[in-house]
MARKE-344820 format. One line per field, with one value per residue (C-alpha): residue in three letters; x negated, y, z negated. Coordinates in steps of 0.25 Angstrom, whole numbers, plus 5000, padded with zeros to 4 digits. Layout:
N
code = c(ALA  ...) $
X = c(X  ...) $
Y = c(Y  ...) $
Z = c(Z  ...) $
END
This chain:
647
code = c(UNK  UNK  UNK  UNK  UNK  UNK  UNK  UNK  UNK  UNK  UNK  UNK  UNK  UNK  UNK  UNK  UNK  UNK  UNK  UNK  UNK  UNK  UNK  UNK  UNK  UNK  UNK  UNK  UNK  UNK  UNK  UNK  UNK  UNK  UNK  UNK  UNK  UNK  UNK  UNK  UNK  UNK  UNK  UNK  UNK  UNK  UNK  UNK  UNK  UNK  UNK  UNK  UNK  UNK  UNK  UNK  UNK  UNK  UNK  UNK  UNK  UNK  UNK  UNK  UNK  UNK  UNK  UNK  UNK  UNK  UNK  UNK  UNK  UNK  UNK  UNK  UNK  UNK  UNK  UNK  UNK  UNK  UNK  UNK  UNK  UNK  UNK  UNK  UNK  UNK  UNK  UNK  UNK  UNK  UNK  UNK  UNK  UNK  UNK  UNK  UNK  UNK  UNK  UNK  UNK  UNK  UNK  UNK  UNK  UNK  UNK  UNK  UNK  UNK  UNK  UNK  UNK  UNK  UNK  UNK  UNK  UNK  UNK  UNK  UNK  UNK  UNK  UNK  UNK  UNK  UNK  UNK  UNK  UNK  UNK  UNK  UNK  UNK  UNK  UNK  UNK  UNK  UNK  UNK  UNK  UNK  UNK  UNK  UNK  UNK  UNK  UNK  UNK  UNK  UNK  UNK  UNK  UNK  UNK  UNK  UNK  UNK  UNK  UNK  UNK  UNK  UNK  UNK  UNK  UNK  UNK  UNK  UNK  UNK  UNK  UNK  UNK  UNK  UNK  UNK  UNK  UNK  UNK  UNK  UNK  UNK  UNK  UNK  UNK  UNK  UNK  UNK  UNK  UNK  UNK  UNK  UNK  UNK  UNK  UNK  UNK  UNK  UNK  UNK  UNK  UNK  UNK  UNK  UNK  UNK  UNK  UNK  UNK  UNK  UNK  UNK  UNK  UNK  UNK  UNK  UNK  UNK  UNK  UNK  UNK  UNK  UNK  UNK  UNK  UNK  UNK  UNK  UNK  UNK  UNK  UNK  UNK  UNK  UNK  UNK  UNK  UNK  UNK  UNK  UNK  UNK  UNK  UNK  UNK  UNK  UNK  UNK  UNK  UNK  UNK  UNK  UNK  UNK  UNK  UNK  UNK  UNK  UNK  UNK  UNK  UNK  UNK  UNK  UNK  UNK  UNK  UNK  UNK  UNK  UNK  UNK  UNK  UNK  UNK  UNK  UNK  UNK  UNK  UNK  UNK  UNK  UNK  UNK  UNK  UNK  UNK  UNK  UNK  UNK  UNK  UNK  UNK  UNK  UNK  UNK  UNK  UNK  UNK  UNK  UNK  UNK  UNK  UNK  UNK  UNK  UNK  UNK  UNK  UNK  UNK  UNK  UNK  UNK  UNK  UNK  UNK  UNK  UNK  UNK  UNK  UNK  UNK  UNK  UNK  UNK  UNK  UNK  UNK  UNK  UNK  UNK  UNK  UNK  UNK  UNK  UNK  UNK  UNK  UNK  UNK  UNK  UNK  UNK  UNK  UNK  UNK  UNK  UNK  UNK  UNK  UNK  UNK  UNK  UNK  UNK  UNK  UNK  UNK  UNK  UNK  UNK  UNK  UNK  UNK  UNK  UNK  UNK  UNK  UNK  UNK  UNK  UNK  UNK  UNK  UNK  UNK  UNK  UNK  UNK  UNK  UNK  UNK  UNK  UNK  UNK  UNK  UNK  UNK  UNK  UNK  UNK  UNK  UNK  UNK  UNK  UNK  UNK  UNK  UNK  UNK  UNK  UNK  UNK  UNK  UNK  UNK  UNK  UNK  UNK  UNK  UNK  UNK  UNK  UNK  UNK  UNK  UNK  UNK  UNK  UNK  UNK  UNK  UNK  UNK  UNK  UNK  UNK  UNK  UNK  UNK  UNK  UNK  UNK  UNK  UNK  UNK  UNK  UNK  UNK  UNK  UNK  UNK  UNK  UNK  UNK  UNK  UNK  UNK  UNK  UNK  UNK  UNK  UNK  UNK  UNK  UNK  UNK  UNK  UNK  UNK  UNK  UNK  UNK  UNK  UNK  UNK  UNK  UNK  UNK  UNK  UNK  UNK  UNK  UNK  UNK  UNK  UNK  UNK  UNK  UNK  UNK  UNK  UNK  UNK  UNK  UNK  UNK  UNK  UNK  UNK  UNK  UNK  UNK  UNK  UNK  UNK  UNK  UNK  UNK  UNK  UNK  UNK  UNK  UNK  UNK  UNK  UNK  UNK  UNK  UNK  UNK  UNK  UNK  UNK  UNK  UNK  UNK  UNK  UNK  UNK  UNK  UNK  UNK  UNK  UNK  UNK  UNK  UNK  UNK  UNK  UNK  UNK  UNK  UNK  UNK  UNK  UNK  UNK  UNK  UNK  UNK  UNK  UNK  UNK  UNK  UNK  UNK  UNK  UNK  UNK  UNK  UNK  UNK  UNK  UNK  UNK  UNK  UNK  UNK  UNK  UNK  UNK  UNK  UNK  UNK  UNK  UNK  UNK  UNK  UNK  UNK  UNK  UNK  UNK  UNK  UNK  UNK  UNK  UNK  UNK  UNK  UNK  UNK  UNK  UNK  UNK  UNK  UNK  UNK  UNK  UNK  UNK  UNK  UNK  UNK  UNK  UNK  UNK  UNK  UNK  UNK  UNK  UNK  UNK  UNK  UNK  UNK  UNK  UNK  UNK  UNK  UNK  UNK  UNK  UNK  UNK  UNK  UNK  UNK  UNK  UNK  UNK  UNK  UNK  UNK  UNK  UNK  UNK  UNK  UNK  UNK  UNK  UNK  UNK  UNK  UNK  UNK  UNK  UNK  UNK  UNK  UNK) $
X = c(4960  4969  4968  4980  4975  4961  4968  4978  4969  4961  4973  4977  4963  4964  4976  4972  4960  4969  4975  4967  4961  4974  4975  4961  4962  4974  4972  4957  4965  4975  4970  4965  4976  4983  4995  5003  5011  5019  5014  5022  5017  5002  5008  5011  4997  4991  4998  4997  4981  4980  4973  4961  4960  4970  4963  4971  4967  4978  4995  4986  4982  4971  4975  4963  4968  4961  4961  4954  4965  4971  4983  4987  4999  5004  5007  5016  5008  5017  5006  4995  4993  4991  5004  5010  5007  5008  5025  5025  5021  5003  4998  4986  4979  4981  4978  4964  4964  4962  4954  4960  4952  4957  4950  4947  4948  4934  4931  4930  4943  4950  4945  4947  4961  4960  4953  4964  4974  4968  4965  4981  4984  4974  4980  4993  4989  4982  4995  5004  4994  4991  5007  5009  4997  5005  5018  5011  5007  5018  5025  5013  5015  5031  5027  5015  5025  5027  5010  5007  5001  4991  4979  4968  4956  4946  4938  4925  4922  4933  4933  4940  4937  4942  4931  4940  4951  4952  4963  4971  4962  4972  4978  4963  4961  4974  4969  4956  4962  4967  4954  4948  4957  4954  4940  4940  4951  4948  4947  4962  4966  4959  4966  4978  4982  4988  4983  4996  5001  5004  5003  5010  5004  5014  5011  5014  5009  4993  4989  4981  4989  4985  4970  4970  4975  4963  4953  4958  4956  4942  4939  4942  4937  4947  4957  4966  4979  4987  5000  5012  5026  5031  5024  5031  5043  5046  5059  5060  5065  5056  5043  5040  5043  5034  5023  5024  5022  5010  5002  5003  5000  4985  4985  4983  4973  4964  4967  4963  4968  4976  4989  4993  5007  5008  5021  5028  5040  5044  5046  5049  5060  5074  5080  5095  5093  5096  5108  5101  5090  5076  5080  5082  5070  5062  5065  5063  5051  5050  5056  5043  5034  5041  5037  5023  5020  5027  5032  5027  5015  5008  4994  4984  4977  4982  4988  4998  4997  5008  5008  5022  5027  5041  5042  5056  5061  5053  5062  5061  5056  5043  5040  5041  5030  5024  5023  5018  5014  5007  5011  5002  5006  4996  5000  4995  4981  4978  4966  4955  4961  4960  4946  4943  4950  4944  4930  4934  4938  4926  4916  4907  4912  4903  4907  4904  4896  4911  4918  4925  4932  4938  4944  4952  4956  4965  4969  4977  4986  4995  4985  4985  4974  4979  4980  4967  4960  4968  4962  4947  4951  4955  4945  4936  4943  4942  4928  4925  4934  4925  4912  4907  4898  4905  4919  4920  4930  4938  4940  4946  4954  4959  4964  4970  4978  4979  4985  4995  5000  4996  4986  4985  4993  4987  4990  5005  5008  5015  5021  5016  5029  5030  5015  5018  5029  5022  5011  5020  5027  5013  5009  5022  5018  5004  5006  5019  5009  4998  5005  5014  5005  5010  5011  4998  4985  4987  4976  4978  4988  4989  4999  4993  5004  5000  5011  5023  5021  5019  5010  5006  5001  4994  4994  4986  4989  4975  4977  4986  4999  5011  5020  5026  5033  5044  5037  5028  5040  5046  5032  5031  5046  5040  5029  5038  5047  5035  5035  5050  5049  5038  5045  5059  5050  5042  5050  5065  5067  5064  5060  5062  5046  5051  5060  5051  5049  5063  5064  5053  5060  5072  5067  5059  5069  5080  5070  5068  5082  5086  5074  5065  5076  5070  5082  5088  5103  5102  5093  5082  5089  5089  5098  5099  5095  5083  5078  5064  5051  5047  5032  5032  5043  5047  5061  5070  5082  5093  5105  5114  5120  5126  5138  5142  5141  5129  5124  5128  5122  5106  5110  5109  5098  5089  5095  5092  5075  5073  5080  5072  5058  5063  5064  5049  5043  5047  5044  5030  5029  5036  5026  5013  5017  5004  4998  5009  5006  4989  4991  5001  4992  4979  4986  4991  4976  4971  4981  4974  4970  4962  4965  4953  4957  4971  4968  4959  4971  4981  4969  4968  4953  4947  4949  4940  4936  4952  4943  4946  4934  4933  4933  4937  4934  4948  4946  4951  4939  4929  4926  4924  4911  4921  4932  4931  4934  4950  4953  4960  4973  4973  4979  4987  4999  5014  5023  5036  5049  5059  5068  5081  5093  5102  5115) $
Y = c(4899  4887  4873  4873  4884  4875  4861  4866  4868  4855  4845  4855  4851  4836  4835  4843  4833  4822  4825  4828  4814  4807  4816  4814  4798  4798  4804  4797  4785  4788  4784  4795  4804  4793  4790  4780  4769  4759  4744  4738  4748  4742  4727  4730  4736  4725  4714  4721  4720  4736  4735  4733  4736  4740  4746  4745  4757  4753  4754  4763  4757  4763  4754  4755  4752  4748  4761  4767  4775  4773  4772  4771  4763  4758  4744  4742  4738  4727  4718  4719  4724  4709  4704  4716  4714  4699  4704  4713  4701  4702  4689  4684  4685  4700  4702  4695  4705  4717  4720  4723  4731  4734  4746  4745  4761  4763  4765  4780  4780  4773  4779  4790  4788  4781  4796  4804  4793  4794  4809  4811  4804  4811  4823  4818  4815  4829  4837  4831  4832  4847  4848  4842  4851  4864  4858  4858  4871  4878  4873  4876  4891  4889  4887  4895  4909  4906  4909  4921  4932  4939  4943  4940  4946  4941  4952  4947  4960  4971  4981  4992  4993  5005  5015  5017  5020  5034  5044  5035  5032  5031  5019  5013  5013  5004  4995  4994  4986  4977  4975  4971  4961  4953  4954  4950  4946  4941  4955  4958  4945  4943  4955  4950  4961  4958  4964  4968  4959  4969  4981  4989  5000  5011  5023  5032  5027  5027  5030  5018  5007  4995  5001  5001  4986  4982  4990  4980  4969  4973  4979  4965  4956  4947  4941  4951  4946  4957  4955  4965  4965  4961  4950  4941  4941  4935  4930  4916  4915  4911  4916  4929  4920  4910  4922  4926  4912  4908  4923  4922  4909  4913  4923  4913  4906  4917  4922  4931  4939  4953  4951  4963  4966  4978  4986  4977  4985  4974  4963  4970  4980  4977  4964  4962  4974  4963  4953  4941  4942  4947  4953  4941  4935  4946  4945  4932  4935  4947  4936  4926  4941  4942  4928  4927  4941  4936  4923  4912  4908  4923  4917  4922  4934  4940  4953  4958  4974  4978  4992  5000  5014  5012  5006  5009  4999  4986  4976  4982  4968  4967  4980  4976  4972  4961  4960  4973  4980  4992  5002  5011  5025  5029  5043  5052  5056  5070  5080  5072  5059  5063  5066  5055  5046  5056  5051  5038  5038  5048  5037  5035  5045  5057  5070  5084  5094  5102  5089  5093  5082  5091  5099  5089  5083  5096  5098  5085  5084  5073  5065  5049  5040  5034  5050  5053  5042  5045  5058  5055  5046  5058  5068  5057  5054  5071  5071  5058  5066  5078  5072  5076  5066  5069  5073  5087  5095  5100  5086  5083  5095  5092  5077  5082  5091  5079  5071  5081  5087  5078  5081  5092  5097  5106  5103  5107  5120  5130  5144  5157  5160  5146  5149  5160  5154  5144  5153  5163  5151  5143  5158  5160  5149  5151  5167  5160  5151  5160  5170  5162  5157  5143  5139  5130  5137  5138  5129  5129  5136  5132  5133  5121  5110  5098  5086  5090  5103  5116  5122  5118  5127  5118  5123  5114  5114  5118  5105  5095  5098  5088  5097  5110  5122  5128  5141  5132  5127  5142  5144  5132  5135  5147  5142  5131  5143  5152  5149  5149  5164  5168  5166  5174  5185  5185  5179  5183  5169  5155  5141  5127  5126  5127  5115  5106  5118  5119  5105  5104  5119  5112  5101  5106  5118  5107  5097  5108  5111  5095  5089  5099  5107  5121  5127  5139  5137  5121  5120  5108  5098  5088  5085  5071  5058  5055  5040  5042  5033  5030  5030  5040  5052  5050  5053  5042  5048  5054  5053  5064  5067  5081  5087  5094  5108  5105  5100  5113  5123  5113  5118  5131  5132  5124  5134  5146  5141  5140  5154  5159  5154  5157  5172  5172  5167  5179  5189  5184  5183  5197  5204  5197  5198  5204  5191  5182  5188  5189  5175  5170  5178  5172  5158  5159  5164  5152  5141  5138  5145  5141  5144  5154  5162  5160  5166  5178  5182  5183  5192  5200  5197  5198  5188  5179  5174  5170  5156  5148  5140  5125  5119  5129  5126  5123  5123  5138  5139  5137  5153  5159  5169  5180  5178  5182  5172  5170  5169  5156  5165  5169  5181  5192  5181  5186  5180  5184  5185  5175  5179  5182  5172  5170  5176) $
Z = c(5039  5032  5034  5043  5053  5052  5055  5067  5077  5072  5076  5089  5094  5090  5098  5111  5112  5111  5121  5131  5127  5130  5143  5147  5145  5154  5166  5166  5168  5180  5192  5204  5210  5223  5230  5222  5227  5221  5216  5226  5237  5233  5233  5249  5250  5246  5253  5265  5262  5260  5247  5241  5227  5216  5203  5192  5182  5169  5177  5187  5200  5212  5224  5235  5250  5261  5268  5256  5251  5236  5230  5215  5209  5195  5191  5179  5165  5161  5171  5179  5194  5199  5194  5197  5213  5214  5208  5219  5230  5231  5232  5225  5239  5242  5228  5229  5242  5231  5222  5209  5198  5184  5177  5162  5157  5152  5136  5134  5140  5131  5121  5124  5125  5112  5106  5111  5105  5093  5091  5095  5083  5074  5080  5074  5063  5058  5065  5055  5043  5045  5047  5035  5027  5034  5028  5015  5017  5020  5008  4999  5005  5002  4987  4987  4986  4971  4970  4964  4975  4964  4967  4957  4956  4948  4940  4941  4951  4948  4958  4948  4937  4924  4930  4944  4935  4933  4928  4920  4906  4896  4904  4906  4891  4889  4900  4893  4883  4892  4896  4882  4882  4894  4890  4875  4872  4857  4854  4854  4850  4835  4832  4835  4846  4861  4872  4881  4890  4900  4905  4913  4922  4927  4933  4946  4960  4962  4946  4947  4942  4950  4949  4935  4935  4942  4934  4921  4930  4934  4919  4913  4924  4924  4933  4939  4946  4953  4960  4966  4959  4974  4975  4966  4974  4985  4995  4986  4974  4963  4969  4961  4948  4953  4958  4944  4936  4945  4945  4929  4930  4938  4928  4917  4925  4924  4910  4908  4917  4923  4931  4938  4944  4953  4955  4945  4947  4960  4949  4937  4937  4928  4929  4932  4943  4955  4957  4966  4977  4974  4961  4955  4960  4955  4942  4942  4946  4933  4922  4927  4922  4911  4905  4910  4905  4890  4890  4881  4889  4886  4878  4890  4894  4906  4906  4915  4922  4931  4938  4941  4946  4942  4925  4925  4932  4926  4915  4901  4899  4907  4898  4885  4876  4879  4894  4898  4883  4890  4899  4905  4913  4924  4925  4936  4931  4927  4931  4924  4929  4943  4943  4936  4948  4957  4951  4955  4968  4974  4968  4978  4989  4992  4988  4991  4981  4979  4974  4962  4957  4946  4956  4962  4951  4948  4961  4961  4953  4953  4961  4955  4958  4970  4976  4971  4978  4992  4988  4988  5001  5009  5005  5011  5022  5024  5023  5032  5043  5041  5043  5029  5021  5008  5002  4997  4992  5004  5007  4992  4994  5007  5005  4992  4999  5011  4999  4993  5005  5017  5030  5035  5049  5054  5068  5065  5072  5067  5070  5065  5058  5052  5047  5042  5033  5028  5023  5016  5011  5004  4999  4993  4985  4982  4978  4966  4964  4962  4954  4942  4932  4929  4942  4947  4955  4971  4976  4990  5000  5014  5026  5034  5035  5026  5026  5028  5023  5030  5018  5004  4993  4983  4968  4958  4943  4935  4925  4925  4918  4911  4907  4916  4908  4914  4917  4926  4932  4936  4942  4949  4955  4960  4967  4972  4978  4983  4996  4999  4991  4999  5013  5008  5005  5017  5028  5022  5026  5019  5027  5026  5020  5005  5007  4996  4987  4986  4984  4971  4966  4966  4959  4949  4943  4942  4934  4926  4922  4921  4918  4909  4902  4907  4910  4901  4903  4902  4890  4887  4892  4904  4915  4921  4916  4924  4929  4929  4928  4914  4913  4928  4925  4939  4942  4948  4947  4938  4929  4931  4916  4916  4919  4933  4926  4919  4933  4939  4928  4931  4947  4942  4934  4945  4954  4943  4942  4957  4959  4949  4954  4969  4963  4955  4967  4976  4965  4965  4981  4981  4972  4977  4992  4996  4990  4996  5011  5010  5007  5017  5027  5024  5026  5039  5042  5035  5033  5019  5006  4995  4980  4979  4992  4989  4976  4982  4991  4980  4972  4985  4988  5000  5012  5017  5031  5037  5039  5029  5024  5030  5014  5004  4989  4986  4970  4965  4956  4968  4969  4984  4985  4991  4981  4965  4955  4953  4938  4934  4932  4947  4946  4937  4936  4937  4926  4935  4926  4929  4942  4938  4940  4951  4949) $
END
């Protein structure tokens, strides 16, 4: 609570008791509740011998008569009661008749009067000091916008440190030298060498950016200031400049030091973008950065790490050598980075016996660290929901799915016919999948509505992988198409449930003609001059640079692959349709099929109990007592000749 809040009540309660004092003090000193009459009504009283005493209690009068009754009056204060009734005709005798008493008002009274006159004035007295105090204040908040809004933390007891950092080494050994410095300085500098004045940390959402920020901080104990792009800049001109020269200022302060500027993409972008208005403000507020990060006052220790999704769009000039030297790419981790984070984050959690961390490092690919600990989060959640003292790998394997795909809903109903759609459909996938060698191992196929989908065949790549060959592409586009195949075949009827492969088909085929050069008629060249982030390879949009013929013959090629595909699919589904309608079958019993019985249905092995297991082993090398060992290549593979072009 602030002074202000304290003293309000303070001079609220001084007042109050002032006046009930005053209030108190005057009606103790009106006369008793009587009939009043006039001074000159009491002069006939009194000479018609009526009276017999007047007491005089300051202008108050308690007239006593002679029939015992009382009456009050009130004499003017210019005089007193005597001279006032001998003007209005009462001789000295019938005044010697009477018996005249003047009361004195005793000494507590009066001072209490006097209190309550005092405090009142006390009470003044305070009021308009604590007015003046919040005057002051309210113009100390006015010129307090132009404080910086950083948060500092001190070092002394880092709460993250390089050990829960996982995944991303490379950028954890160019941090480390970062590090050395802000510990022994005197190292670098006999030898002449400049640690970088900045260093800019860019990477997708969730790789760890602001995480790896703080373990530097924590690693080098020292100050760590951290503060938003956006809070630089506010409604009134000036402020963000003024945010800016005071944070570096406190930076100074406690040299050494880290200042850390999160989403420096609100402050930074490319000047001359704005005409008036907040654009000219903030970059105001990105010429005050430009100085204190290399301006002529640079002889002190404290670095500067800024954290950005979107490079392309900061000034050249906060770029250049000399502000931020370093730029580090957080890129999504691979197979052993993932388990390395997911080391990290089941620390102290108990897990089952059939935990294998391995395992679920290669069925998330894609996953950044941010997904990875929502993973472990959920398979927790699962297993606190179940009742179960330890986290085992059906939860793991369930929350990834949660992640991927969304909760489960199986409350949704559903016709026969629409279910058995669906299952023809998601086993149109798995049988392509199964049977063209590049594309990726089926993992899981289930016709339960997960999201806002109706089913989901999951296929997990074996390793991770950075560059796709075009013959994984045709595979890929087959499988995409599988489903829609399947249904054609079956049903002589297609559905609105391939409306996203048709999307991704799309997509896909006319990257590889535009983009990859993997189209025969076109040649090895690309199409389009895509905008697209530097350091992310994220496409924000494009250029077009070719003719409307040239555009027409890239139509045509597009339209050439996904025919072509379409055709491979239903050649496969059309020579394993014994495969395709076992395995449509057994999902409409079960809803759900593991790789392994997946696998054994294809092989034709017996079926097991139509009661699926309440946690089945989800990993394909995880072998069944009832089902023979699956070799890695799962089966006697098709490589199906290309389907012939449409005319």
């Amino acid at each position: 609570m602030n002074s202000k809040s304290r003293g309000s009540p303070f001079i609220y309660l001084i007042i109050l008791t002032a006046a009930v004092f005053l209030v108190y003090s005057f009606y103790s000193q009106r006369t008793p509740s009587v009939s009043q009459m006039k001074l000159s009504e009491v002069a006939a009283h009194i000479r018609a011998g009526n009276v017999t005493s007047i007491r005089v209690e300051g202008d108050d009068l308690l007239v006593k008569l002679k029939d015992g009754g009382e009456v009050g009056s009130h004499k003017g204060s210019e005089s007193t009661v005597t001279e006032q009734l001998r003007d209005l005709g009462v001789t000295e005798e019938e005044l010697a008749n009477i018996e005249i008493e003047v009361a004195q008002p005793p000494d507590w009274m009066t001072l209490l009067s006097a209190g309550g006159s005092i405090l009142l004035v006390v009470a003044m007295l305070v009021g308009g000091y604590l007015m003046l105090r919040q005057f002051q204040g309210a113009n100390n908040q006015a010129l307090a916008f132009g404080k910086s809004r950083a948060r500092m933390y001190t070092g002394d007891q880092p709460s993250v440190t390089f050990d829960d950092v996982a995944g991303v080494d490379e950028a954890k050994e160019e941090l480390r030298e970062v590090v050395e410095f802000l510990k022994e300085p005197e190292k670098f500098v006999q030898l002449g060498a400049r640690i970088p004045k900045g260093v800019l940390l860019v990477g997708a959402p969730g790789t760890g950016k602001t995480l790896l920020a703080k373990a530097v901080s924590g690693e080098a104990g020292v100050p760590f200031f951290s503060i938003s792009g956006s809070e630089f800049v506010e409604m009134f001109v000036g402020v963000g400049a003024s945010r800016v020269r005071d944070l570096f200022n406190q930076a100074k302060r406690h040299s050494p030091c880290i200042v850390f500027l999160d989403e420096i993409d609100a402050v930074g972008r490319h000047r001359g973008a704005g005409l008036g208005g907040s654009h000219d403000e903030r970059e105001q507020t990105l010429n005050q950065i430009l100085v204190e990060m290399d301006g002529f006052d640079t002889d002190t220790n404290v670095i500067i790490m800024a954290a950005t999704n979107r490079p392309d769009i900061l000034d050249p000039a906060l770029l250049r050598p000399g502000r931020f030297d370093r730029r580090i790419v957080l890129d999504r981790p691979d197979i052993r980075g993932r388990e390395a984070i997911l080391k990290v984050h089941v620390r102290g959690k108990p897990l089952g016996e059939d935990v294998d961390l391995t395992t679920l490092a290669k069925s998330t690919p894609g996953f950044v660290g941010a997904d990875i600990e929502n993973l472990v989060n959920e398979a927790a959640i699962l297993a606190a929901r179940r009742n179960k003292k330890v986290i085992e790998m059906a939860e793991f394997e369930e929350a990834i799915e949660r992640v991927i795909a969304g909760p489960e809903r199986k409350s949704r109903l559903i016709s026969d016919e629409e279910k058995r759609i669906t299952a023809y459909h998601e086993a149109g996938h798995a049988v392509v999948a199964h049977v063209l060698p590049k594309c990726d191992p089926v993992h899981k196929v289930s016709i339960v509505a997960r999201g806002i989908a109706s089913g989901y065949t999951m296929a997990l790549p074996e390793e991770d992988r950075r560059i796709v060959s075009k013959a994984k592409f045709r595979d890929d586009l087959a499988f995409a198409l599988g489903g829609r195949a399947a249904e054609e075949l079956v049903f002589g009827d297609v559905t609105t449930g391939a409306a996203n492969d048709l999307e991704r088909v799309t997509e896909m085929a006319r990257a590889m003609v535009t983009r990859y050069g993997m189209s025969e008629r076109l040649g090895p060249m690309t199409f389009g001059q895509k905008e697209e982030l530097v350091f992310l390879g994220k496409e924000i949009g494009e250029q077009r640079d070719y003719s409307e013929a040239v555009a027409q013959e890239i139509d045509q090629e597009v339209r050439k692959i996904v025919h072509e595909a379409y055709e491979r699919a239903k050649e496969v589904l059309t020579r394993y349709r014994e495969q395709l309608d076992r395995i449509a079958e057994r999902l409409i019993e079960v809803e759900t099929l593991e790789a392994d019985e997946f696998v054994a249905l294809f092989e034709g092995a017996p079926r097991k109990d139509p009661k699926a297991p309440e946690s089945p082993p989800p990993v394909p090398d995880v072998k069944r007592p009832d089902v023979q060992p699956v070799p890695k290549r799962r089966k006697p593979r098709l490589d199906m000749p290309p389907a012939p072009a449409p005319a």
